[in-house]
C-alpha positions in Angstrom: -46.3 16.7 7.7 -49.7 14.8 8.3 -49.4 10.9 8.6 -50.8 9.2 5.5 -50.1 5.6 7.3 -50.0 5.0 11.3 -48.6 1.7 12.7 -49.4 0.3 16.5 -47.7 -2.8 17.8 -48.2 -4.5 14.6 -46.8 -8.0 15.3 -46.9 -11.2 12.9 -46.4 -15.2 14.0 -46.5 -18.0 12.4 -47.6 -20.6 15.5 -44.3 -20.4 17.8 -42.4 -18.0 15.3 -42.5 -14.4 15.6 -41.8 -13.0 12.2 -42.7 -9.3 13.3 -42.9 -7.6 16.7 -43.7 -4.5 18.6 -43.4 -2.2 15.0 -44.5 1.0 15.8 -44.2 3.4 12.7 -45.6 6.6 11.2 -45.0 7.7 7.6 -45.7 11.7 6.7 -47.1 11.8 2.7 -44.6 12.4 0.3 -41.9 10.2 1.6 -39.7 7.9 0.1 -38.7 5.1 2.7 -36.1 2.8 2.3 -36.7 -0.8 4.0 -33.2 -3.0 4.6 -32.5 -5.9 6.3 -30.7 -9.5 6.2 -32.8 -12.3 4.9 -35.3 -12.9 7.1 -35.0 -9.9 8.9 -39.1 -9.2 8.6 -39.2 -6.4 6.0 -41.7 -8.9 3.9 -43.6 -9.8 6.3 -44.1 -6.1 7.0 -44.9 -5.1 4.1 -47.3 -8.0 3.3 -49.4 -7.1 6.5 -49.7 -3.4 5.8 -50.7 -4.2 1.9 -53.1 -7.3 3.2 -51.2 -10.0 2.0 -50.8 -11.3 5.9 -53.1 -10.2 8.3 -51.6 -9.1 11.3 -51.6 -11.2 14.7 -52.3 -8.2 16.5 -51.2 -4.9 16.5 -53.4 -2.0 14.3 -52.5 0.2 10.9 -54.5 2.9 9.8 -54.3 4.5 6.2 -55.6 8.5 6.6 -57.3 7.5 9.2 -58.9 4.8 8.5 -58.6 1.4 10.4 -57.3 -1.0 7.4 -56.0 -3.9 9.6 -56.9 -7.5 7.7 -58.4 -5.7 4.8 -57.9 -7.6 1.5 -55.5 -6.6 -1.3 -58.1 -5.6 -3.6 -60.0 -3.3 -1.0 -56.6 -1.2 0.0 -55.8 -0.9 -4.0 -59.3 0.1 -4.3 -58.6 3.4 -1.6 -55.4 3.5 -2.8 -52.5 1.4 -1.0 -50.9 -0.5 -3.7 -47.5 -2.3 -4.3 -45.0 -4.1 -6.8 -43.1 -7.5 -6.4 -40.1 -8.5 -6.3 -41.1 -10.6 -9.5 -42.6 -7.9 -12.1 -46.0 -8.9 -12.5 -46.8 -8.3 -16.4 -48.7 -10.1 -19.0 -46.2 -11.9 -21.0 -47.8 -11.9 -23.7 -49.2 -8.5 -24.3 -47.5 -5.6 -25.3 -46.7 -3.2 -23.0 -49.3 -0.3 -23.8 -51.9 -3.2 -23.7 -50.6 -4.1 -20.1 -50.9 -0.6 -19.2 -54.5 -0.6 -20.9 -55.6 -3.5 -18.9 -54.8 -1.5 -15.4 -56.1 1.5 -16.3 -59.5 -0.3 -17.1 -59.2 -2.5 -14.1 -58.9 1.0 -12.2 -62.1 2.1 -14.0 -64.1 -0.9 -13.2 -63.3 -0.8 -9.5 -63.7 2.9 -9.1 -67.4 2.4 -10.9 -66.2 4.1 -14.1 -67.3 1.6 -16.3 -70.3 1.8 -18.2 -72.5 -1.4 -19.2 -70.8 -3.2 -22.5 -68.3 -0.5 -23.1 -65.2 -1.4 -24.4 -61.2 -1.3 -22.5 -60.5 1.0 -25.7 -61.7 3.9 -24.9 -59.9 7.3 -26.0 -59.9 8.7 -22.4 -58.0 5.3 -20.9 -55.5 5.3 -24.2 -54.9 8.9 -23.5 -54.1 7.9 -19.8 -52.3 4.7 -20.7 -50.4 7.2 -23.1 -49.2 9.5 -20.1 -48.0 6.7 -18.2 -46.2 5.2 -20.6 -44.0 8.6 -20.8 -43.9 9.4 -17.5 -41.9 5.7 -17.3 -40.2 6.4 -20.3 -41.6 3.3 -21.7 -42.9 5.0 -24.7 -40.4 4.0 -27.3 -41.3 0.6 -26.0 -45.4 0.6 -26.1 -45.6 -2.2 -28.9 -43.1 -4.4 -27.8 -44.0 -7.4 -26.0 -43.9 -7.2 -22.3 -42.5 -11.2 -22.2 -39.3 -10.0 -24.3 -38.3 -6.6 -22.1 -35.3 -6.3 -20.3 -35.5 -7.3 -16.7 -35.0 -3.1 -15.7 -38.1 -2.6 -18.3 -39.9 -4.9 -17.1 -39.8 -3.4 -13.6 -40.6 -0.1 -14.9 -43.8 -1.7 -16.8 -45.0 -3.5 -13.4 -44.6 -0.1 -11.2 -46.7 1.6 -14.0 -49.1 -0.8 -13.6 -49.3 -0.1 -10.5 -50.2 3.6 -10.2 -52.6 3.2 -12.9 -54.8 2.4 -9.7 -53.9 5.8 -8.7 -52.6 5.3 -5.3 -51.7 7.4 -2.6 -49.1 4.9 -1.1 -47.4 2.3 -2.5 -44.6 -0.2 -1.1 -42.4 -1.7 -3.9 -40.2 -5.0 -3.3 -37.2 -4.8 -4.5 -37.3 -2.5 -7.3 -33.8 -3.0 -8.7 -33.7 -6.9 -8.1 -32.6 -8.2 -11.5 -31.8 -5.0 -12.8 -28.0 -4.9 -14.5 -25.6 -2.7 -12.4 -25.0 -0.3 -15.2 -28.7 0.6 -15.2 -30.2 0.1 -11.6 -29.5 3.9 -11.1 -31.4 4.8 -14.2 -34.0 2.9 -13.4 -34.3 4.0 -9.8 -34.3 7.8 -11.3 -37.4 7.3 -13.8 -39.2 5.2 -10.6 -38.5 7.8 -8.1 -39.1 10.7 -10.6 -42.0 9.5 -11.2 -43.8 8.8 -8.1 -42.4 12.0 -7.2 -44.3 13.9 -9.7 -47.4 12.4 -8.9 -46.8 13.1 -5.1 -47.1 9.0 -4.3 -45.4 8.0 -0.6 -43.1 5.0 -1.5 -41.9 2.5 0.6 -39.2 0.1 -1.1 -37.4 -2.7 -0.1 -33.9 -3.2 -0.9 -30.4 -5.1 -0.6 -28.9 -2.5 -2.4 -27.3 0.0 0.2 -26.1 2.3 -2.8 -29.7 2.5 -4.0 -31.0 2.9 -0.5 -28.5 5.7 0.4 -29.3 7.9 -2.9 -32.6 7.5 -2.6 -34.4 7.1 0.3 -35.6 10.4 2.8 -36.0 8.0 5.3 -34.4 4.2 6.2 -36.1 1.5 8.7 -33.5 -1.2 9.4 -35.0 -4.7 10.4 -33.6 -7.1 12.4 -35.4 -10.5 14.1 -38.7 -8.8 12.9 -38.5 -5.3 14.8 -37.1 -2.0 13.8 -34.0 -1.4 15.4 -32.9 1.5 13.9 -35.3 4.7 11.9 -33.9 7.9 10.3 -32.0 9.8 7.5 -29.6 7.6 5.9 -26.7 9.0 7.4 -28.0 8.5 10.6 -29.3 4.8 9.7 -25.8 3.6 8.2 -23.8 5.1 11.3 -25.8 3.3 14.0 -23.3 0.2 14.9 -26.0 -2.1 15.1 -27.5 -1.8 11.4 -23.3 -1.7 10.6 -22.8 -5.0 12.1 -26.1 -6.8 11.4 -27.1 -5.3 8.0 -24.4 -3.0 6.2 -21.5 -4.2 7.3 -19.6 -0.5 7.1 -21.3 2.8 6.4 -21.6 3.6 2.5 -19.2 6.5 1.4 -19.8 6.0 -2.0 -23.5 6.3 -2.6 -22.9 9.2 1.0 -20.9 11.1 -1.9 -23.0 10.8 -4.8 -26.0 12.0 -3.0 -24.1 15.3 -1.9 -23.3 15.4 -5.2 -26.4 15.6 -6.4 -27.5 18.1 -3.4 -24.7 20.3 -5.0 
């Protein structure tokens, strides 16, 4: 597989502080990447420098090519590296087709769709708002108010929001923080399924080793800001330094449920 995003001794301090150190990383399209790590451990930092939040002390990270070190939030969303928080980012107060609305005409306007004076209403961007709203199964939901969702809803809502920028890439924080054990894997399934279908590369962080385990191609384990250990989650889990300093034992359960599902 080509390499959508290339990473070069990408390091991060804060005066005498080294939050992130010799990462060196490439990720092939199409991949769903797993993040873990204690508190601490770096993975935000990471991901803040690659989606412009930080900008990198030195080190360099290229996006299809392109040299995107330092470049601002809004310029990486505009060509299509994106991301979620840990905190969903909604409008409270709208309703959750009219959040959808508002990102799909913020889309428009940076991508020089818009036309002088013409309104967010337009039958193309309901039509699109429409399609995302199913592909999250949010549907049922597109009148309620976005404050009043459920915590897993509104995670669902803020990812949607998301790839109405139409991303090639996008790094989500914590997708299931909040989210009631009885439906984190539920919500994981419509996520993944999603960005699947669309053929988005996802990066996610997580505490969750279940999660991580079931759904991840791919796991980078962090540890005093470097990446001590990159593979499949097998591999990953079984290392004895991510079992010591991260995972504590290797995860049989969530090991069985995704040769279950390989079945």
């Amino acid at each position: 597989m080509d390499s959508i995003i290339e990473i070069t001794n990408l390091e991060k301090s804060f005066g005498s502080v080294v939050a992130a150190r010799d990462i060196n990383l490439k990720v092939s399209a199409g991949q769903v990447i797993g993040i873990i790590g204690a508190n601490g451990a770096g993975k935000t930092t990471f991901v803040n420098m690659v989606t412009g939040y930080l900008k990198p002390s030195s080190g360099e990270i290229r996006y299809q090519g392109r040299d995107i070190t330092g470049l601002a939030p809004e310029e990486l969303t505009r060509i299509g590296l994106t991301r979620s928080f840990q905190i969903a980012q909604v409008f409270p107060a709208l309703n959750t087709r009219d959040n959808v609305l508002m990102a799909v005409g913020a889309t428009d306007k940076f991508r020089g769709r818009t036309r002088f004076l013409e309104p967010l209403s337009t039958p193309e961007r309901y039509a699109k708002t429409a399609r995302i709203l199913e592909e999250y199964d949010l549907g049922s939901h597109a009148l309620q108010i976005a404050g009043e969702l459920p915590q897993g809803l509104r995670k669902l809502l803020d990812i949607a929001m998301a790839v109405a920028s139409e991303p090639s890439v996008i790094l989500l924080d914590e997708p299931t923080s909040g989210v009631s054990v009885s439906a984190k894997f539920e919500t994981m399934d419509k996520i993944i399924g999603a960005l699947k279908a669309n053929e988005i590369t996802a990066l996610f962080v997580e505490h969750d080793m279940d999660i991580v385990a079931r759904y991840a191609d791919r796991v980078l384990a962090f540890v005093d800001g470097t990446i001590i250990a990159d593979g499949t989650p097998d591999h990953v889990f079984s290392d004895i330094r991510v079992r010591e300093l991260i995972v504590g034992e290797v995860i049989e359960r969530a090991k069985a449920d995704r040769e279950e599902d390989n079945a």
